[in-house]
C-alpha positions in Angstrom: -17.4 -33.4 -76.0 -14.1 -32.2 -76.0 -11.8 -33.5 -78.8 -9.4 -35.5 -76.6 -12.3 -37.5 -74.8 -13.9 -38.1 -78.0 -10.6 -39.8 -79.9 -10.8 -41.9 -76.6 -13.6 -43.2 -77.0 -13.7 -43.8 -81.0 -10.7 -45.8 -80.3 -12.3 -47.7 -77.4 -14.9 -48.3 -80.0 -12.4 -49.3 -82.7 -10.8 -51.9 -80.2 -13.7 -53.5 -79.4 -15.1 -53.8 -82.8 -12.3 -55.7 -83.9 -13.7 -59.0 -83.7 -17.2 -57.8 -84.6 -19.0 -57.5 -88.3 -19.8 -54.2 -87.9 -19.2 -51.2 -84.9 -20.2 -51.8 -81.8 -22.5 -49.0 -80.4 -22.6 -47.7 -76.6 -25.4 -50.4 -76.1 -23.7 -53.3 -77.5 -20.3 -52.4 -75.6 -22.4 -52.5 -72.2 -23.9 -55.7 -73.2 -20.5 -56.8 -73.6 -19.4 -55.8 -70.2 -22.3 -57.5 -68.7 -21.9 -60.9 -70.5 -18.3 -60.8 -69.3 -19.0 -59.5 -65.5 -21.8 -62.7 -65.4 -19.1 -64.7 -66.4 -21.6 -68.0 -67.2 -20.2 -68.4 -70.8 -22.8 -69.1 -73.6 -25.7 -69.2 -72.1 -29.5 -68.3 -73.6 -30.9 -65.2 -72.5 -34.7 -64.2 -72.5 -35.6 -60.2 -72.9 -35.5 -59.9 -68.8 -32.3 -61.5 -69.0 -30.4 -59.4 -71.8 -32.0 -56.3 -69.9 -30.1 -57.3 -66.5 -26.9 -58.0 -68.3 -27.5 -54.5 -69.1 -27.9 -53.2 -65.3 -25.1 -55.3 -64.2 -23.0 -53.9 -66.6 -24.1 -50.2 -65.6 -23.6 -51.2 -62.0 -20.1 -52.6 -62.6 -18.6 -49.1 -64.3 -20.3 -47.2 -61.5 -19.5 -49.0 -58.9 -15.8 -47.2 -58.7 -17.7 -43.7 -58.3 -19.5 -44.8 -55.4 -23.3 -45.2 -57.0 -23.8 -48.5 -56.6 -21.6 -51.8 -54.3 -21.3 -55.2 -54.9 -23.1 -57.5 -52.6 -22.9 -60.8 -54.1 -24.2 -63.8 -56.2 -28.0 -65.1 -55.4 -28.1 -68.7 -56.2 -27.9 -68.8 -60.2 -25.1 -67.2 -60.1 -26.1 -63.5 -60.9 -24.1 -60.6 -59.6 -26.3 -58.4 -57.3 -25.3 -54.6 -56.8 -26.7 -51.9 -53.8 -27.4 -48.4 -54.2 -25.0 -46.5 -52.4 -26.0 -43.1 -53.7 -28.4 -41.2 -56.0 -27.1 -40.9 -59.8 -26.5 -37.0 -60.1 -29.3 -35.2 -61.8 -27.6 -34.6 -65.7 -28.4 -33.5 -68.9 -28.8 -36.4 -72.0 -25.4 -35.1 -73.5 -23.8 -35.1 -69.8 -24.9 -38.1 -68.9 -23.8 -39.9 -72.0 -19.9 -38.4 -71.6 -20.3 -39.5 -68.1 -21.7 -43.4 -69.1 -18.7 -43.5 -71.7 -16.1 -42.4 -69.0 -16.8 -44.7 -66.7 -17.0 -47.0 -69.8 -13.4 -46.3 -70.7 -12.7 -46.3 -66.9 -14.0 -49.8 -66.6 -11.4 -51.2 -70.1 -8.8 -49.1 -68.4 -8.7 -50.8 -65.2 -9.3 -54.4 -67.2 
């Protein structure tokens, strides 16, 4: 990672850790994203729910690259994203700059 993208992101990190007892990692800051893109408040979540929070968040900061489209609410009030197009083929150290652009993407546009 170059040096520039990388003080990005620690201060992303630093921001959003604020309010928290300890740093957030890149799982925890999805999570976050996901909580706040359900919008339902405090609400109880079982392992299959925490792990669609998860996908909604990666749907929501992909969604402005073209992977993936909004297409609505089903009845209990969960956001439900479409494939639009096949997630490049990348490399664990591409992909992860890639996640935590469209990360900082996502708080930029917020």
């Amino acid at each position: 990672m170059d040096f520039e993208f990388d003080k990005k992101w620690r201060n992303l990190v630093k921001e959003l850790s604020t309010h928290q007892d300890e740093e957030l990692d890149f799982q925890s800051i999805l999570f976050l994203i996901g909580i706040q893109e359900l919008n339902k408040g405090f609400i109880k979540l079982n392992k299959d729910q925490k792990l669609e929070v998860m996908h909604i968040a990666v749907c929501t900061v992909l969604e402005p690259y073209g992977f993936y489209e909004y297409s609505g609410h089903d009845d209990d009030g969960w956001p439900h994203y479409e494939v639009k197009k096949t997630l490049p083929s990348l490399d664990p150290r591409d992909q992860e700059k890639f996640m935590k652009q469209a990360v900082m993407d996502y708080f930029d546009k917020n």
